[in-house]
C-alpha positions in Angstrom: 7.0 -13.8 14.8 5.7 -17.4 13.6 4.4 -17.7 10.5 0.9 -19.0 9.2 1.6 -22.2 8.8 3.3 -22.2 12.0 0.6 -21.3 13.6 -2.2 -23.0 11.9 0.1 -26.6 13.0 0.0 -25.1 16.6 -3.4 -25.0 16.5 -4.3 -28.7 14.8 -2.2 -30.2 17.7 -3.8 -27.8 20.3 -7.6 -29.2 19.0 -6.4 -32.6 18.4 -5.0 -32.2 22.3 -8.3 -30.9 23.2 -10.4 -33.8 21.4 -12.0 -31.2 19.6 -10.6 -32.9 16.4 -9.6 -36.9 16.2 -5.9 -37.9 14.5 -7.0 -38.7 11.2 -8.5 -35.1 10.5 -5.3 -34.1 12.3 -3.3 -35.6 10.2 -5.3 -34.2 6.9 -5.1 -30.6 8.0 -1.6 -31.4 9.0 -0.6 -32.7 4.9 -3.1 -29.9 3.9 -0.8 -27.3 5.3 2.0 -28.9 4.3 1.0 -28.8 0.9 -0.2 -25.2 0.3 2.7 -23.5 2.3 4.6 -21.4 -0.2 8.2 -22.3 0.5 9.4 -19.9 -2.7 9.8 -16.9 -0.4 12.6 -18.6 2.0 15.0 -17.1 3.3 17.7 -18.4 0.8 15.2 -17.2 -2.0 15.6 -13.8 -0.2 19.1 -13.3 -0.5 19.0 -14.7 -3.9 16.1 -12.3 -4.8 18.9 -9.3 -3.1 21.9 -10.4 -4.8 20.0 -10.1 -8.5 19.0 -7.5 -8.0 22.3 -5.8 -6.7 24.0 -7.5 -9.8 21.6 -5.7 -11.8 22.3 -2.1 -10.5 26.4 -3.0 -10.7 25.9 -3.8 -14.2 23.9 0.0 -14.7 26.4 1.5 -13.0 29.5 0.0 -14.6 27.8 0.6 -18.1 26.9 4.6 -17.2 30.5 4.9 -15.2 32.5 3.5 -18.8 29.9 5.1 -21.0 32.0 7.3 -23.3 34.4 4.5 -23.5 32.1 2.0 -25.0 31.2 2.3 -28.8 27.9 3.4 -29.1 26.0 0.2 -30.5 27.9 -1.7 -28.3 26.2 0.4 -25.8 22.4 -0.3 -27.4 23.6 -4.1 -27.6 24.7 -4.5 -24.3 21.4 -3.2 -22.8 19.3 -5.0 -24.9 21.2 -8.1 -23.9 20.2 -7.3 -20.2 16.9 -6.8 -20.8 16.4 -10.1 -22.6 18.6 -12.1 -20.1 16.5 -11.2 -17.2 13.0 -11.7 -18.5 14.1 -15.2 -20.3 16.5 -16.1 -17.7 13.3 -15.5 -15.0 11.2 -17.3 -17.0 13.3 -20.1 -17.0 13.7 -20.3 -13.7 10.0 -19.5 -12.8 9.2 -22.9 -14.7 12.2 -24.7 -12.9 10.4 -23.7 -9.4 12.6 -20.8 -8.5 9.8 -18.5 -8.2 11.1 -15.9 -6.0 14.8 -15.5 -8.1 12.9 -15.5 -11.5 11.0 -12.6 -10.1 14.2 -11.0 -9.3 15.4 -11.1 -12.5 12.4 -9.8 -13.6 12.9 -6.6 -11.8 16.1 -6.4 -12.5 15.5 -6.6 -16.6 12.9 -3.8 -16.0 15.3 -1.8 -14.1 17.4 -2.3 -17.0 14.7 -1.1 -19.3 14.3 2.2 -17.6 18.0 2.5 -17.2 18.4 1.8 -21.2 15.6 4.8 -21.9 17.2 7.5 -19.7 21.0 6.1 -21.5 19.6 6.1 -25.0 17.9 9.0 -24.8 21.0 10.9 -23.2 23.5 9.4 -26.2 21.3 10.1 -29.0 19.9 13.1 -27.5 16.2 12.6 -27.5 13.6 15.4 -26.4 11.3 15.3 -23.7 11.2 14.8 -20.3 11.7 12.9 -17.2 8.2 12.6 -16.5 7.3 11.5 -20.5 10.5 8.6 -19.7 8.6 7.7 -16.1 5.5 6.8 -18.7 7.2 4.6 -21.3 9.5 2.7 -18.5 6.0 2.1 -16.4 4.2 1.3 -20.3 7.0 -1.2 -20.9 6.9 -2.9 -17.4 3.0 -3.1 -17.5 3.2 -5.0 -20.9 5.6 -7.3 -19.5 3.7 -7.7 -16.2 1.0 -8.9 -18.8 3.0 -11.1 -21.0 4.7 -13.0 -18.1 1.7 -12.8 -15.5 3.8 -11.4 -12.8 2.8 -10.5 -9.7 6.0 -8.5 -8.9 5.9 -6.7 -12.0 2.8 -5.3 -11.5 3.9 -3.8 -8.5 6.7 -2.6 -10.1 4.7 -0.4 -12.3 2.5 0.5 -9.7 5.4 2.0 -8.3 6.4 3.4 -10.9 3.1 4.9 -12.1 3.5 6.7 -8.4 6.9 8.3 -9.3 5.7 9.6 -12.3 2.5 11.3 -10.0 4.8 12.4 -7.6 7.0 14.1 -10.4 4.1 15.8 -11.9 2.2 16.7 -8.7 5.2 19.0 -6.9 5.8 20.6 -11.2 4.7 23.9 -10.2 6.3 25.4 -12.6 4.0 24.0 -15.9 0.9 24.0 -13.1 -0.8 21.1 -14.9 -2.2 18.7 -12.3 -1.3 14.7 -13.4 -5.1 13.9 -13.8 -4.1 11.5 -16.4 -3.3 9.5 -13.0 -6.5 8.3 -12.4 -6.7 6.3 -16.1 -3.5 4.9 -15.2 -4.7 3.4 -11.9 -7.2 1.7 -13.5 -5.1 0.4 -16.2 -2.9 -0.9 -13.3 -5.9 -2.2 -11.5 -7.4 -3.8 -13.9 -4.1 -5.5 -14.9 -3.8 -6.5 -11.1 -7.1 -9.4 -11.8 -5.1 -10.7 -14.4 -1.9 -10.7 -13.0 -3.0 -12.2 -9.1 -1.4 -8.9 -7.4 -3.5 -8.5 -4.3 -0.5 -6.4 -3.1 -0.8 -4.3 -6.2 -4.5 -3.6 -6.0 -3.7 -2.2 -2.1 -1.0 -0.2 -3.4 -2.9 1.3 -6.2 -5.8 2.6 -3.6 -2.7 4.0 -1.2 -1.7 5.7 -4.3 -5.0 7.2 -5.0 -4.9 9.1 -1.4 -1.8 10.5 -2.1 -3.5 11.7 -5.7 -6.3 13.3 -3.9 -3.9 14.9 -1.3 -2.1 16.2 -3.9 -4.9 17.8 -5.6 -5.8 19.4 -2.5 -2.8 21.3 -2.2 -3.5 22.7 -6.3 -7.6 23.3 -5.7 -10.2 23.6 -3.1 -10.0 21.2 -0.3 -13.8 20.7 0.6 -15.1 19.9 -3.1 -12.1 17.0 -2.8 -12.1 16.0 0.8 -16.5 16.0 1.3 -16.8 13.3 -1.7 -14.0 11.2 -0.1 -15.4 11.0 3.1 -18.8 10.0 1.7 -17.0 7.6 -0.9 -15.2 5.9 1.9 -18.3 6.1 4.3 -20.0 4.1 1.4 -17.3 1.5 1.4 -17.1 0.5 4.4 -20.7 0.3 4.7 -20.5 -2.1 1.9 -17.7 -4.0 3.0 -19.1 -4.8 6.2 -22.7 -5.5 5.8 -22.2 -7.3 2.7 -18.3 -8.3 2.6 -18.3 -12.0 0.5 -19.9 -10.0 -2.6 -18.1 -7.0 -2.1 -14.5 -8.7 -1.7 -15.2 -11.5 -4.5 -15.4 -7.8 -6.8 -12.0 -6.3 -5.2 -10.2 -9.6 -4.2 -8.4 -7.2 -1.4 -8.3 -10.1 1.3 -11.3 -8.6 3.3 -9.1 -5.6 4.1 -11.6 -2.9 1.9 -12.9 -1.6 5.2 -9.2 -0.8 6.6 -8.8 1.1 3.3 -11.9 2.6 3.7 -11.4 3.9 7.0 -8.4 5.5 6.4 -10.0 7.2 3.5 -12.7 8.7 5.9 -9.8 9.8 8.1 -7.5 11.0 5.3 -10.6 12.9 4.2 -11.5 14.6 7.3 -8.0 15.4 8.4 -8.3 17.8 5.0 -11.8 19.1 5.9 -10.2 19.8 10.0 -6.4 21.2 8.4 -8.5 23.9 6.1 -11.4 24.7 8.7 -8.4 24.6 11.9 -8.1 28.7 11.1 -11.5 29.6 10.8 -12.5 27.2 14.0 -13.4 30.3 16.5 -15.6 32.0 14.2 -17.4 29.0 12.5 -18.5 25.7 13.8 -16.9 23.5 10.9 -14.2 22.4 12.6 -16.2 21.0 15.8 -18.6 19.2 13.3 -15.8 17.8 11.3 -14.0 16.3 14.6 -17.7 14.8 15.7 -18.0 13.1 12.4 -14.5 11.6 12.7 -14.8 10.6 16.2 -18.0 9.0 15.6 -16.8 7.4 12.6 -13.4 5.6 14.7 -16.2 4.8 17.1 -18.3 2.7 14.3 -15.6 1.2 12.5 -14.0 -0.2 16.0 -17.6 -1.7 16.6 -18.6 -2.8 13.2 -15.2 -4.4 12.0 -13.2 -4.3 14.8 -12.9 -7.6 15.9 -12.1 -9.0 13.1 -9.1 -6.4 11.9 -6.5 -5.7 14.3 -5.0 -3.7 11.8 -8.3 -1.7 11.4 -8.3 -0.9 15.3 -4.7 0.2 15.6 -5.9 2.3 12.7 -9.0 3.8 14.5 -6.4 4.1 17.3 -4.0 6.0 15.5 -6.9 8.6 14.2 -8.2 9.1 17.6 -4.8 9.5 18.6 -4.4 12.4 15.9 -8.2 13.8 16.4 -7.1 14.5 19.8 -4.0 16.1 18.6 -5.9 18.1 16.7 -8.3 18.9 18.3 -5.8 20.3 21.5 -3.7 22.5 19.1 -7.0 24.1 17.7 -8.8 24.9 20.7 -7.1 24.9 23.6 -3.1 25.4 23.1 -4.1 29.3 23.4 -5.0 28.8 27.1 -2.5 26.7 28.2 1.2 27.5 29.6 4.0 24.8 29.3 3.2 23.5 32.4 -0.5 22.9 31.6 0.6 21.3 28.0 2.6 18.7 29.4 -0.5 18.1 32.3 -3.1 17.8 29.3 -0.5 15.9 27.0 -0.3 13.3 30.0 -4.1 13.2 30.5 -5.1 13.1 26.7 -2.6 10.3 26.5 -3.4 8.3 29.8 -7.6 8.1 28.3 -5.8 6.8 24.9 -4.0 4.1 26.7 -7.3 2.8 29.2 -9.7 3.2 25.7 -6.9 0.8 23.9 -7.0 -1.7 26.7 -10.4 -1.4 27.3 -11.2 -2.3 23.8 -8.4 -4.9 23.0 -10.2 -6.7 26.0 -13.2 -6.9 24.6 -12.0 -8.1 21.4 -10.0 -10.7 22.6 -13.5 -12.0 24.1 -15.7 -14.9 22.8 -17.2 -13.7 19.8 -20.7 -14.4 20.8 -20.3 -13.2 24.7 -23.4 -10.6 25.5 -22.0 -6.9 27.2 
């Protein structure tokens, strides 16, 4: 798949071709291109980027595999000595203009860092834990992301914030719901402005549906699930009738309203799952699948042309709300035969809807119906 700036050069020769353009503004798009394409992310820089950070985990491993054999502040010195080699060795390199490998390193000294906490805390034989370890590797990582400005590292601890959710959400056991969560996402996001991590501001809102699914499963659904479909609703109302304000606030790369939407969906998929038993007695269910019918309808109309991502999206739920919709109400009164019939018919509308659609989009933007 060609890149931007692949395209965007196919394009200045295909206007220029045209007359639509004449040679000198050709030629300043052209050195314009040239000059803003990132070339830290090539292919070379890749392997580089793998190879740290493989040298990183054979250096963990060797140190835990020969741990009893090496004297204990040889131990502590050793990791320290990681840790410092890989954030001033990045930073080195990220002022020589090897962006990508000084990122690496990066990583791999954090990496170290929580490697050196779980190590330490083993030999000397610390209290507390895994969880409370999760928190002061992803404290530690967020500082540095701060200190060094990096992009990477504030996805690292992004991630790493989502471990430590994902180890206290499934604790049954204790029963204490990771609310605490919430105040770290904002940390993170805040963190994101300063550190230029669009990717890490779009993780942090994934992360937050995964919080709210996971307090679903510990409380009441509708209290969770009726708030994030109006939340969401909200959103993308915002995002698309005012997006230039709304996206200079979130700096997500005008993709707010594909968040939003699969909030709405992720939303109502919890009202239908905990209405799906109670759906021949009560009318919940049915009103729930009209709202998120109606709402892949809007989103295709309102934003769909200019997210593909948003309409494979929309696809994907109406895909799911007819699913859904099947195994709930009719599954009862079909045999095999008639499963695989309505399978084949639910899936042949799917398929003439995406055409249909993708058509239309592909259209001239100002073309009447």
């Amino acid at each position: 798949m060609a890149g931007y700036s692949t395209r965007v050069r196919s394009d200045i020769a295909r206007w220029r071709q045209a007359g639509l353009i004449d040679a000198a503004t050709s030629d300043r798009l052209t050195r314009d291109v040239e000059a803003n394409e990132r070339t830290s992310f090539s292919f070379g820089s890749i392997l580089a980027m793998m190879a740290a950070l493989l040298f990183g985990a054979a250096i963990l491993i060797f140190v835990a595999a020969n741990w009893d054999a090496i004297p204990r502040l040889a131990r502590v010195a050793a990791l320290f000595a990681i840790i410092l080699a890989g954030y001033v060795g990045g930073a080195l390199l990220k002022t020589r203009d090897h962006a990508a490998i000084g990122e690496a390193l990066w990583i791999v000294a954090s990496a170290a860092f929580g490697g050196s906490i779980a190590l330490i805390g083993q030999m000397y034989h610390l209290s507390g834990d895994e969880a409370s370890a999760v928190v002061t590797w992803g404290a530690g990582t967020a500082l540095a992301a701060v200190a060094l400005r990096s992009n990477a590292l504030t996805v690292a601890s992004v991630g790493i914030a989502d471990t430590w959710l994902f180890l206290k959400g499934f604790d049954y056991y204790h029963g204490v719901f990771p609310h605490f969560f919430v105040v770290m996402a904002a940390v993170l996001f805040a963190i994101s402005f300063w550190t230029r991590s669009q990717a890490a501001r779009h993780l942090i809102i994934l992360s937050l549906l995964f919080y709210l699914t996971l307090l679903v499963m510990h409380h009441e659904t509708l209290p969770v699930a009726i708030p994030l479909v109006v939340a969401s609703a909200l959103l993308f109302a915002a995002s698309v009738f005012a997006p230039e304000p709304v996206d200079r606030i979130v700096q997500l790369g005008g993709r707010l309203p594909l968040h939003a939407l699969l909030g709405f969906l992720t939303g109502l998929a919890m009202i239908q799952f905990a209405l799906a038993d109670e759906s021949t007695y009560n009318s919940g269910f049915a009103v729930a699948s009209v709202v998120a019918l109606a709402g892949i309808v809007a989103a295709i109309v309102l934003a769909g042309r200019e997210s593909r991502g948003l309409r494979w999206l929309a696809y994907l739920g109406f895909a799911f709300e007819l699913a859904i919709i099947y195994v709930v109400t009719l599954q009862s009164m079909l045999d095999t035969a008639g499963f695989f019939l309505a399978a084949a018919v639910l899936l042949g509308i799917l398929a003439i809807i995406i055409i249909r659609v993708e058509k239309r989009m592909k259209g001239p933007t100002g073309a009447t119906a």
